[in-house]
C-alpha positions as CSV (number, residue, x, y, z in Angstrom):
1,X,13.4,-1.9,15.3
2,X,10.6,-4.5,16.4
3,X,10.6,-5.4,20.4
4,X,6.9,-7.3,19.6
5,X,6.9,-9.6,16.8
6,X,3.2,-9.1,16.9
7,X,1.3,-10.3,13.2
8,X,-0.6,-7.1,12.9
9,X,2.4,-4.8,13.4
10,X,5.5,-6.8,11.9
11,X,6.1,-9.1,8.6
12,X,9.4,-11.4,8.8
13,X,10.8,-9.6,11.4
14,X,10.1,-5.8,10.1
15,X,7.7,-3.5,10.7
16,X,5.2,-3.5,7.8
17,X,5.5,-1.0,5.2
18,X,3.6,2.3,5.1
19,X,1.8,0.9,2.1
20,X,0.8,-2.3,4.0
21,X,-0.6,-0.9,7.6
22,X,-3.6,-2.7,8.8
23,X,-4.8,0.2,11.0
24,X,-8.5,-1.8,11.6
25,X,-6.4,-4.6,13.1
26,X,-3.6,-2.3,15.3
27,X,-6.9,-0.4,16.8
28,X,-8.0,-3.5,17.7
29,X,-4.8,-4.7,19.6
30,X,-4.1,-0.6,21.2
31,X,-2.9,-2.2,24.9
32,X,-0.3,-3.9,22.3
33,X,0.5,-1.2,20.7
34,X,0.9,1.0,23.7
35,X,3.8,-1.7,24.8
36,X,5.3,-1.7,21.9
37,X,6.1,2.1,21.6
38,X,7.2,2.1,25.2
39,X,9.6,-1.4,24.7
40,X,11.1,0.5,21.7
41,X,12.2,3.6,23.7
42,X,13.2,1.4,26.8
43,X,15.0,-0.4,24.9
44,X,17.1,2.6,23.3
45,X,17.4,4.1,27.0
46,X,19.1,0.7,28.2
47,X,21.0,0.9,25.2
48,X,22.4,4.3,26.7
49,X,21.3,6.5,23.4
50,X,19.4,9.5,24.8
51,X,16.1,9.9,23.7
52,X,14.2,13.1,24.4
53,X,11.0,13.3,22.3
54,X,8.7,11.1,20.2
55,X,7.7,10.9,16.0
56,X,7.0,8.5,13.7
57,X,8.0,7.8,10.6
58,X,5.2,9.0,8.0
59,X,2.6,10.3,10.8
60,X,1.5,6.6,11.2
61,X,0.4,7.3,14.5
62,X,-1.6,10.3,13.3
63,X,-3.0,8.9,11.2
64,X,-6.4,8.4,13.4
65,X,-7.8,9.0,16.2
66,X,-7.7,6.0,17.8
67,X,-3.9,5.5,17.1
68,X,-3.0,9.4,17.9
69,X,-4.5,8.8,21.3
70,X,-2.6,6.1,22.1
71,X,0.9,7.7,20.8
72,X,0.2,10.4,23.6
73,X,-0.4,8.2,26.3
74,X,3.0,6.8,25.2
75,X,4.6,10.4,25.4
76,X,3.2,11.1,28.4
77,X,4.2,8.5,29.9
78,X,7.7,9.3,29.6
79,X,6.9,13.3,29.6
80,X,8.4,13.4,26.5
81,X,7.6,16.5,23.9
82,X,6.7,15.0,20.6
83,X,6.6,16.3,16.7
84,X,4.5,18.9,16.0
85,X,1.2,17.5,14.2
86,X,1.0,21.2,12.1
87,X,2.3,20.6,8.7
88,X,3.2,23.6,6.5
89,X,2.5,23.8,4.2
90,X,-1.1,22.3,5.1
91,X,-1.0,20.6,1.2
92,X,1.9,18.4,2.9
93,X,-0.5,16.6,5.3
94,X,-3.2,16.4,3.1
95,X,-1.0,14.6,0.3
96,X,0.4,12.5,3.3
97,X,-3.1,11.1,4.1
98,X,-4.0,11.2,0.5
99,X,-1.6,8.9,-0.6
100,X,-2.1,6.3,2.1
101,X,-5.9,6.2,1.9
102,X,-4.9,4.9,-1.6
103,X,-2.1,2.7,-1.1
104,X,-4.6,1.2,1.8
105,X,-7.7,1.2,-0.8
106,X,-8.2,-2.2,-1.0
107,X,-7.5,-3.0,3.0
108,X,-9.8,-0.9,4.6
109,X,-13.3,0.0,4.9
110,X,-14.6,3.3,3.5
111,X,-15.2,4.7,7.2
112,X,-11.9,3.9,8.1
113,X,-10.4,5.7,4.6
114,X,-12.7,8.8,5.8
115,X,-11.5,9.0,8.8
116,X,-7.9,9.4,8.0
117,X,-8.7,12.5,5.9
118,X,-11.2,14.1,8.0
119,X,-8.6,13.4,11.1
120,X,-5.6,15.5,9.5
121,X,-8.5,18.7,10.0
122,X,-8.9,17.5,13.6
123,X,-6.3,17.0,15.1
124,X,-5.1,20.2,15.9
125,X,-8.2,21.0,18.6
126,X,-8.0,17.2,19.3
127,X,-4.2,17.7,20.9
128,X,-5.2,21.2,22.3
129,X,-8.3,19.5,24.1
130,X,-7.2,15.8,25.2
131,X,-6.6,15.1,29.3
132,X,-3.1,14.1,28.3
133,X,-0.9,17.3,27.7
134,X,1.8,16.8,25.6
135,X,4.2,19.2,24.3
136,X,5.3,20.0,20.9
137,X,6.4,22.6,18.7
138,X,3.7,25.3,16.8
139,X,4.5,23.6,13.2
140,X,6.6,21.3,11.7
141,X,8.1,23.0,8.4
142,X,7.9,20.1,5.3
143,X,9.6,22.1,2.7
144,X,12.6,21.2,3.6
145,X,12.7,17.2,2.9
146,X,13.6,15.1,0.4
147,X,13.8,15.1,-2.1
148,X,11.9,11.9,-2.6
149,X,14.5,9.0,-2.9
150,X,13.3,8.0,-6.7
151,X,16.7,8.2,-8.3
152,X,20.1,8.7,-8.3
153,X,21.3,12.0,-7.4
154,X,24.8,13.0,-9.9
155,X,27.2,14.8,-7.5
156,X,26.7,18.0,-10.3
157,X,22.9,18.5,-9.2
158,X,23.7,18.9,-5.8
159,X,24.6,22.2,-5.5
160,X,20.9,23.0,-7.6
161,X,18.9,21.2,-5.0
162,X,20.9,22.9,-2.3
163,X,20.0,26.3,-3.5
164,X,16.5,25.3,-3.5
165,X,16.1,23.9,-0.3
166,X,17.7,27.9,0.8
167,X,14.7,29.4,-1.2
168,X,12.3,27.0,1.1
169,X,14.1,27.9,3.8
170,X,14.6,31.3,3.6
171,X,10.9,31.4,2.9
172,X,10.0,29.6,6.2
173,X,11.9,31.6,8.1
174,X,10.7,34.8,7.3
175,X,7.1,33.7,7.8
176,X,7.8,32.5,10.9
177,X,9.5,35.5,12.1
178,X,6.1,37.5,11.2
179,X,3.9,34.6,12.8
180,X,2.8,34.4,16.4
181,X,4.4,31.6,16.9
182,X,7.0,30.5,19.3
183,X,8.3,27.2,18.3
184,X,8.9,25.7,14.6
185,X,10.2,22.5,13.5
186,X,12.2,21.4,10.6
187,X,12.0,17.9,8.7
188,X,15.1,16.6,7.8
189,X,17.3,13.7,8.5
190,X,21.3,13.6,9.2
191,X,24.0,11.8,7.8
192,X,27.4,11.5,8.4
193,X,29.4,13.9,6.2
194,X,31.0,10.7,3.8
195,X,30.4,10.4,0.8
196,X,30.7,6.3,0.9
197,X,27.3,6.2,2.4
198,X,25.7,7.5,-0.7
199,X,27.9,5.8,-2.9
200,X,27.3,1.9,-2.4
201,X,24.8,0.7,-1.3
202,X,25.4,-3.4,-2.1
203,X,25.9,-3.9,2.2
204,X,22.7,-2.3,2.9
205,X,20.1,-5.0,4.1
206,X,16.9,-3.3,5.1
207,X,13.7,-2.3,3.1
208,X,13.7,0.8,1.7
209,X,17.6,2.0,2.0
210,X,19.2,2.3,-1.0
211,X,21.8,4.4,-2.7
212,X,18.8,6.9,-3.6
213,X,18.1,7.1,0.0
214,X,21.2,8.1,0.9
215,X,21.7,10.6,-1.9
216,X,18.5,12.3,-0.5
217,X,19.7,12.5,2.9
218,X,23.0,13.7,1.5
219,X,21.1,17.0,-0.2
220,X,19.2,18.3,2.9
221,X,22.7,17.6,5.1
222,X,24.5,19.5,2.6
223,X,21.8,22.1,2.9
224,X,21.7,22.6,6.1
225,X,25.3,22.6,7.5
226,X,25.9,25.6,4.2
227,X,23.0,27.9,5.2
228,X,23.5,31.4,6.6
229,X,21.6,31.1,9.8
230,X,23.0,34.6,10.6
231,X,20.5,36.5,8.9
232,X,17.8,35.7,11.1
233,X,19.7,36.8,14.9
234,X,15.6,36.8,15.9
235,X,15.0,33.3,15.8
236,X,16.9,31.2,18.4
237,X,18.3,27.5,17.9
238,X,16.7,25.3,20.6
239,X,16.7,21.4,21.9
240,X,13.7,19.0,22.5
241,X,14.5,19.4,26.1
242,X,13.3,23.2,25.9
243,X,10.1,22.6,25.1
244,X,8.3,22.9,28.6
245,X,5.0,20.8,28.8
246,X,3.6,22.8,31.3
247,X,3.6,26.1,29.4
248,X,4.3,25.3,25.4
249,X,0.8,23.6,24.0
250,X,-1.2,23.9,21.2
């Protein structure tokens, strides 16, 4: 969704791709940014869809400091909580900033490519320290996504991936169970339970939604609404809106 058709954000009328971000010329234009985060939620709340917390899609705005800072001004501003910025495992981040630092290679300056992979060590204490207190969950489990939208998925592999995704999950949960933490995340994404929207894809008119992408989303539904949640009565399901900013903080 783009409320500001601004050049450094947007390209015909989408927001640019991860592998085209010009982060030196968005840090530049911050104010803008900061307007543009807070149109798109306004314009979801006038659109009566409830929103209750904040992410991004990739980390963008994670990505540096510069743009992190900004994101929680936005969150703030509506006291909203926001995704967690702990990635487990810690390889996920790390591969996250690893890739984009070379998808970017040619747009941006060496600092700027430093900084990215120094930040994702940072940003932990940065959160923890900053004025603006934002809330968020302990970690944000990765495991669980995907898989990556490469191919077609045949109907018969489902079931495999499915039991995989339990292994990562049943992992996750038993190491959160002996952590000290009190709040996890899981990555995912929902889809309707039809099969047509993995199925065709010829209607679809948006970059980077395809057939594949649907098939994807289809495996970690499919995962999720068959799992045995009951074997964990320690850990309790919760919403966004439980997350208390005053008290839950890195």
């Amino acid at each position: 969704m783009v409320v500001n058709n601004n050049t450094a954000f947007t390209y015909k009328g989408y927001f640019k791709p991860f592998s085209e971000l010009d982060i030196d010329e968005i840090e530049k234009q911050l104010p803008e940014l900061k307007k543009e985060l807070i149109a798109q939620v306004e314009v979801l709340k006038d659109s009566n869809i409830p929103v209750n917390h904040l992410s991004c899609h990739h980390n963008t705005l994670t990505t540096t400091k510069a743009l992190f800072k900004t994101y929680l001004e936005v969150a703030d501003h509506f006291k909203f909580p926001m995704r967690s910025v702990n990635l487990i495992p810690d390889s996920q981040d790390t591969n996250y900033r690893l890739v984009l630092r070379l998808l970017l290679f040619d747009d941006l300056p060496a600092k700027k490519r430093k900084e990215i992979k120094s930040f994702g060590k940072e940003i932990r204490n940065f959160l923890a320290s900053h004025e603006t207190k934002v809330a968020t969950p302990d970690l944000l489990e990765c495991r669980h996504y995907g898989p990556l939208p490469m191919r077609e998925i045949w109907d018969i592999s489902i079931p495999r991936f499915v039991a995989k995704k339990h292994d990562e999950l049943n992992t996750f949960f038993k190491q959160f169970i002996a952590s000290e933490h009190k709040h996890g995340e899981l990555m995912l994404h929902l889809i309707k339970d039809d099969n047509k929207l993995y199925k065709e894809d010829k209607k679809i008119d948006y970059p980077g939604i395809s057939q594949k992408y649907f098939d994807s989303r289809k495996v970690e539904f499919d995962s999720i609404l068959k799992f045995d949640y009951g074997k964990y009565p320690e850990v309790e399901m919760a919403s966004w809106s439980d997350l208390n900013p005053k008290v839950d903080l890195l």
